[in-house]
C-alpha positions in Angstrom: 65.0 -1.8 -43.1 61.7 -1.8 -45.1 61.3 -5.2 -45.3 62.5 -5.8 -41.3 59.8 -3.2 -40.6 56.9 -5.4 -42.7 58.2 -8.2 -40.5 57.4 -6.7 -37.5 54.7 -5.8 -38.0 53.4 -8.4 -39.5 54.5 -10.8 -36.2 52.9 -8.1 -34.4 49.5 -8.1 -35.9 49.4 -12.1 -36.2 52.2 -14.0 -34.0 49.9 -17.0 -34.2 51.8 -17.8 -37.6 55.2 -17.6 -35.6 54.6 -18.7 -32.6 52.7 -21.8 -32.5 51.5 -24.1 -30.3 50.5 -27.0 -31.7 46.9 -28.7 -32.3 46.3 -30.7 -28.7 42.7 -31.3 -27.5 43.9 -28.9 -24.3 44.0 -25.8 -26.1 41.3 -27.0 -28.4 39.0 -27.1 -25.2 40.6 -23.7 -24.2 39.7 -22.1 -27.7 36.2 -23.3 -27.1 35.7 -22.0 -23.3 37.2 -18.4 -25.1 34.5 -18.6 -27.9 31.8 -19.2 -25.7 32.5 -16.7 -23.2 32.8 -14.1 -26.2 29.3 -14.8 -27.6 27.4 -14.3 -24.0 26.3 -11.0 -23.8 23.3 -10.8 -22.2 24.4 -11.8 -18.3 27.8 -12.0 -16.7 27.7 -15.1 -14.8 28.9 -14.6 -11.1 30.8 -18.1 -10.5 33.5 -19.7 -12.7 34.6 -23.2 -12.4 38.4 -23.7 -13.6 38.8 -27.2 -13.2 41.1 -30.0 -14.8 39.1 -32.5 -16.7 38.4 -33.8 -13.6 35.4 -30.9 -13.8 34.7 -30.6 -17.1 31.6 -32.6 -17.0 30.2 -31.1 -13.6 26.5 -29.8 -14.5 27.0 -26.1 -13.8 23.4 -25.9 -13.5 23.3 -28.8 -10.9 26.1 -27.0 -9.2 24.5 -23.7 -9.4 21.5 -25.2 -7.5 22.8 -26.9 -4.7 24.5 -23.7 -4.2 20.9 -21.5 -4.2 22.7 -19.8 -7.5 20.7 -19.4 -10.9 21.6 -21.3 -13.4 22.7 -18.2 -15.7 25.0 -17.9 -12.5 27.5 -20.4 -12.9 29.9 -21.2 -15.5 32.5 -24.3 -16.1 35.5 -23.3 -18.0 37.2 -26.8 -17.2 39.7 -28.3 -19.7 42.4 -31.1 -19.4 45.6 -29.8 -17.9 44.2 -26.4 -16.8 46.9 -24.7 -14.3 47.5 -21.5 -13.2 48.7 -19.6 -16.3 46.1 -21.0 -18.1 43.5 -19.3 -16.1 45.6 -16.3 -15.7 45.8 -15.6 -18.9 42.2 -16.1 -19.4 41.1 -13.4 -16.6 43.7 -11.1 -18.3 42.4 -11.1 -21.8 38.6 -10.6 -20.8 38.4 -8.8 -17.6 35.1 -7.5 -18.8 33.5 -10.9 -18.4 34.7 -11.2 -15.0 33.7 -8.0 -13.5 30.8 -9.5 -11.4 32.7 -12.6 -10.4 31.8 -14.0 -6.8 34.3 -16.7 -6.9 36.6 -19.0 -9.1 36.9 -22.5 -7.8 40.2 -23.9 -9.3 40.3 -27.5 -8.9 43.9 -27.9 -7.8 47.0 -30.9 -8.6 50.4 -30.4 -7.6 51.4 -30.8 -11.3 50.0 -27.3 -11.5 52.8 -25.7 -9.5 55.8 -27.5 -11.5 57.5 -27.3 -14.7 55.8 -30.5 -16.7 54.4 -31.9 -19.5 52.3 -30.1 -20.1 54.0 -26.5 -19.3 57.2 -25.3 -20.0 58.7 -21.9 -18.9 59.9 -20.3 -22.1 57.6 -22.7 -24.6 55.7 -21.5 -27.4 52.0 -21.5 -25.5 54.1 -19.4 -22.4 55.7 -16.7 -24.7 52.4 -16.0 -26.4 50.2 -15.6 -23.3 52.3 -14.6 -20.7 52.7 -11.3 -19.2 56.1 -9.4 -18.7 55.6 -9.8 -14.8 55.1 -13.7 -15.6 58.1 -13.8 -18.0 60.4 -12.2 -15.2 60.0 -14.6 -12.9 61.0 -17.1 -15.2 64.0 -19.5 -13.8 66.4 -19.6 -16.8 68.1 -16.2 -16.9 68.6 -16.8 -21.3 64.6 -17.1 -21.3 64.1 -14.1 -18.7 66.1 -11.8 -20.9 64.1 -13.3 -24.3 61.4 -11.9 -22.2 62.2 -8.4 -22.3 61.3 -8.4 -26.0 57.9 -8.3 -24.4 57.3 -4.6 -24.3 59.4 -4.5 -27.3 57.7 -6.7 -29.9 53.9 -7.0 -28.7 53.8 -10.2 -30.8 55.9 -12.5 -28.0 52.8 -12.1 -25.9 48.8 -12.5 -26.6 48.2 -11.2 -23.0 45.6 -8.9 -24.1 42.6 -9.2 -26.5 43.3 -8.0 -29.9 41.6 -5.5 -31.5 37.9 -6.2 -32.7 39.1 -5.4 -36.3 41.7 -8.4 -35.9 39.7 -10.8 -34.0 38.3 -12.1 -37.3 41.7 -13.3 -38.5 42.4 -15.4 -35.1 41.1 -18.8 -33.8 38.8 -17.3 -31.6 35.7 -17.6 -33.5 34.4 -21.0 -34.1 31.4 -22.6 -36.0 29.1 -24.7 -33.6 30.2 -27.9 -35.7 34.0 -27.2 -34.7 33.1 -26.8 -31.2 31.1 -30.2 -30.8 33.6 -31.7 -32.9 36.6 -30.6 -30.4 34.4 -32.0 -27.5 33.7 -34.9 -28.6 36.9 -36.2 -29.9 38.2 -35.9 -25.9 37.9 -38.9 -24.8 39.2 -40.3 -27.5 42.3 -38.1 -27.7 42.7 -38.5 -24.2 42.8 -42.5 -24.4 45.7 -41.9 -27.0 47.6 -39.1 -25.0 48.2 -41.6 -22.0 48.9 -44.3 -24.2 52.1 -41.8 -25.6 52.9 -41.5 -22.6 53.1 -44.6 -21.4 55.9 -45.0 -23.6 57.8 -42.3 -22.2 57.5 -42.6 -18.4 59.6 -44.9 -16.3 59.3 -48.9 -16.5 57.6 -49.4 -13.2 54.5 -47.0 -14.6 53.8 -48.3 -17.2 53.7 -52.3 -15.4 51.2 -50.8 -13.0 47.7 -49.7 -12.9 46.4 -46.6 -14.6 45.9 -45.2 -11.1 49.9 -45.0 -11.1 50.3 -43.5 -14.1 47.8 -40.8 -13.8 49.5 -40.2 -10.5 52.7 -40.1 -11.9 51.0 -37.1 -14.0 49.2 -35.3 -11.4 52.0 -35.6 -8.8 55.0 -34.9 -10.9 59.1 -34.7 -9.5 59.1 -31.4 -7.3 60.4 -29.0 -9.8 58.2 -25.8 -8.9 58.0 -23.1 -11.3 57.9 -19.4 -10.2 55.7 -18.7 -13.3 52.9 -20.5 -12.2 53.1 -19.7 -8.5 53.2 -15.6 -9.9 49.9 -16.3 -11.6 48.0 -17.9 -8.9 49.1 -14.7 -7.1 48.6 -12.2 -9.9 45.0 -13.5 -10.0 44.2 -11.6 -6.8 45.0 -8.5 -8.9 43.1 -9.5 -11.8 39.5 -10.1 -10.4 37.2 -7.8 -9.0 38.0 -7.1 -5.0 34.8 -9.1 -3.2 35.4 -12.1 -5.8 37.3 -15.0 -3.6 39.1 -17.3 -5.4 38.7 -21.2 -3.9 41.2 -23.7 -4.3 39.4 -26.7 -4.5 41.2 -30.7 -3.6 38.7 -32.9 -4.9 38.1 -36.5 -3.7 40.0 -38.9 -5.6 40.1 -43.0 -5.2 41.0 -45.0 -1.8 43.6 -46.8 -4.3 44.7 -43.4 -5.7 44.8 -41.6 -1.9 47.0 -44.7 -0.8 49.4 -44.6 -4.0 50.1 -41.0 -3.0 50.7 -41.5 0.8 52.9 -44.3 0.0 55.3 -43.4 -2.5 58.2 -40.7 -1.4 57.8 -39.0 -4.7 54.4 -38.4 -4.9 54.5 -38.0 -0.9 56.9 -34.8 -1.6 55.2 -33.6 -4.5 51.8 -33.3 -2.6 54.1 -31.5 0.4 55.2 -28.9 -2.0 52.1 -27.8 -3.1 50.5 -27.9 0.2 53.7 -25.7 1.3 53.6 -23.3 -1.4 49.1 -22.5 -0.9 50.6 -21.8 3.4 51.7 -18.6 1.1 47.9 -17.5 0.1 45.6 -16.7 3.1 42.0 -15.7 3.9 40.2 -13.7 3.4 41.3 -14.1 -0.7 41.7 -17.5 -1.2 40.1 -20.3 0.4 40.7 -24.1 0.2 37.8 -26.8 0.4 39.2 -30.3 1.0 37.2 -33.3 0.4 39.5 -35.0 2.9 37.4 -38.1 3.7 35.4 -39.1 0.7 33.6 -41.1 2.6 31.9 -38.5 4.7 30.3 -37.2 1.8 29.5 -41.1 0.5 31.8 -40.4 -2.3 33.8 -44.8 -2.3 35.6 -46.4 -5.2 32.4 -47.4 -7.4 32.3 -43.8 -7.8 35.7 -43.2 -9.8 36.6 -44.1 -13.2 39.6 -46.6 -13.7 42.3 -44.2 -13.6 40.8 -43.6 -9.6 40.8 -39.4 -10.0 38.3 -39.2 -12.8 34.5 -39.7 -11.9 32.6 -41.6 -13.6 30.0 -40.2 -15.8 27.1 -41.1 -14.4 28.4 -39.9 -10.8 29.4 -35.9 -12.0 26.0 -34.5 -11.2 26.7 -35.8 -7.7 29.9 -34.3 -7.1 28.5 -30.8 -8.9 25.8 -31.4 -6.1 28.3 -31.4 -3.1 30.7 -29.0 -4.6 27.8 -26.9 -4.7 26.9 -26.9 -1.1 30.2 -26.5 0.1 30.4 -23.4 -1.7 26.6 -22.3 -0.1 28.7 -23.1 3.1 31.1 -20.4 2.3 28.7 -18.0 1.2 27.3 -17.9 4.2 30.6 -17.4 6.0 31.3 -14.8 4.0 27.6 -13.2 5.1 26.4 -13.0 1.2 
């Protein structure tokens, strides 16, 4: 009994020793974006970008002025493979840093409302940051019931921020060193991650293009999960009441737009996305669709290879418009 006692409360007070998730340049990038938020202080920025990678090199200050923000205004908390839960869970743990939120603009995929890759119900990375409402909507009855161990053991879930005396043993902290070393390793990382997975797909992807293969990750079999869809929701409840949250489709290439209209799956998985957002309504959420690139003089010499990437050279330019369809909203919403 003594030494079941120690246990517990030993997984209680540090579950990252039990429950772990594994070193991937995602929640690398994720640790980072936590770190930094914890060390500013001084101003509570008033816009959040959560995009995929596909934002993570957006100048928030570029952003921030097209928009008529301040540059202290705006912050980008983009990482590869951001969904849903991801942001959830980050709202959840530091609702202190979002009290004077305006808006979050999610940059949006329909891999972000399915069981992937990249996130599985019941995983490791889910049991430590998901809340007890997350884990009972859970599809797999077995994993909905492990889930009641939630208020039970505290340790299955990191869905709030430990105690100041216990942040010191975690990996939130970070020296500046580790935090340009986990930036700039991305691309690299990132060249190897789709190389992986080329081996693991089916044999048509990996004959074709990059463009297929990146759309065979962003537009994945339709295989919604409830979890995610419950934390898109549960945001609403999480952020202050004026602070709209803005679904975001960015542009992506001609070749990539015609890929996706072409092929049923990817056809379907688009569909079910666009089917599932019908469910969140104004005056909360709002969605801003670059639907014709071109209007906003956005063509293919602006994307990277994999045609939904920009590239580098280009991302101030698509900070710049995001920025002014946001002022565009502001001033619907009379701010």
């Amino acid at each position: 009994m003594i030494v079941f006692g120690a246990m517990s409360i030993g997984v209680h007070l540090f579950p990252d020793v039990v429950f772990t998730e594994g070193d991937s340049i995602h929640l690398r990038i994720a640790a980072v974006n936590e770190w930094k938020m914890r060390q500013r202080t001084e101003t509570l920025p008033k816009v959040a970008l959560f995009g995929t990678s596909r934002m993570m090199h957006i100048p928030a200050n570029g952003f921030a002025h097209a928009a008529g923000l301040n540059p202290e205004d705006v912050i980008n908390f983009s990482r590869p493979s951001a969904d849903f839960f991801f942001i959830n869970g980050l709202v959840r743990k530091n609702p202190a840093f979002f009290e004077n939120m305006d808006a979050v603009l999610i940059d949006i995929l329909p891999y972000q409302v399915m069981v992937n890759a990249n996130f599985s119900e019941g995983g490791p990375y889910f049991h430590r940051l998901g809340s007890f409402r997350q884990k009972m909507s859970m599809k797999n009855y077995f994993d909905r019931a492990t889930g009641l161990l939630d208020p039970v053991i505290p340790a299955w879930s990191r869905s709030q921020a430990p105690p100041e005396w216990l942040q010191g043993f975690g990996r939130i902290s970070a020296s500046d060193d580790e935090i340009l070393d986990a930036l700039k390793e991305y691309d690299v990382t990132e060249v190897k991650n789709r190389a992986r997975l080329a081996d693991r797909i089916s044999g048509a992807a990996k004959r074709d293009s990059l463009v297929n293969l990146m759309t065979y990750l962003y537009f994945p079999e339709t295989n919604t999960s409830p979890v995610q869809i419950e934390a898109l929701r549960e945001l609403r409840d999480l952020l202050p009441e004026r602070c709209k949250i803005v679904l975001v489709w960015m542009p992506t290439s001609p070749e990539a737009e015609e890929l996706v209209n072409r092929r049923p799956r990817f056809t379907d998985s688009k569909k079910a996305m666009e089917t599932i957002l019908e469910g969140f309504d104004e005056p909360d959420y709002t969605q801003i669709k670059f639907v014709t690139p071109e209007e906003f003089g956005i063509d293919e010499s602006h994307f990277a290879p994999d045609g939904f990437h920009f590239k580098p050279i280009h991302n101030p330019l698509i900070g710049k418009l995001l920025g002014e369809l946001y002022n565009e909203l502001q001033e619907k919403w009379g701010r």
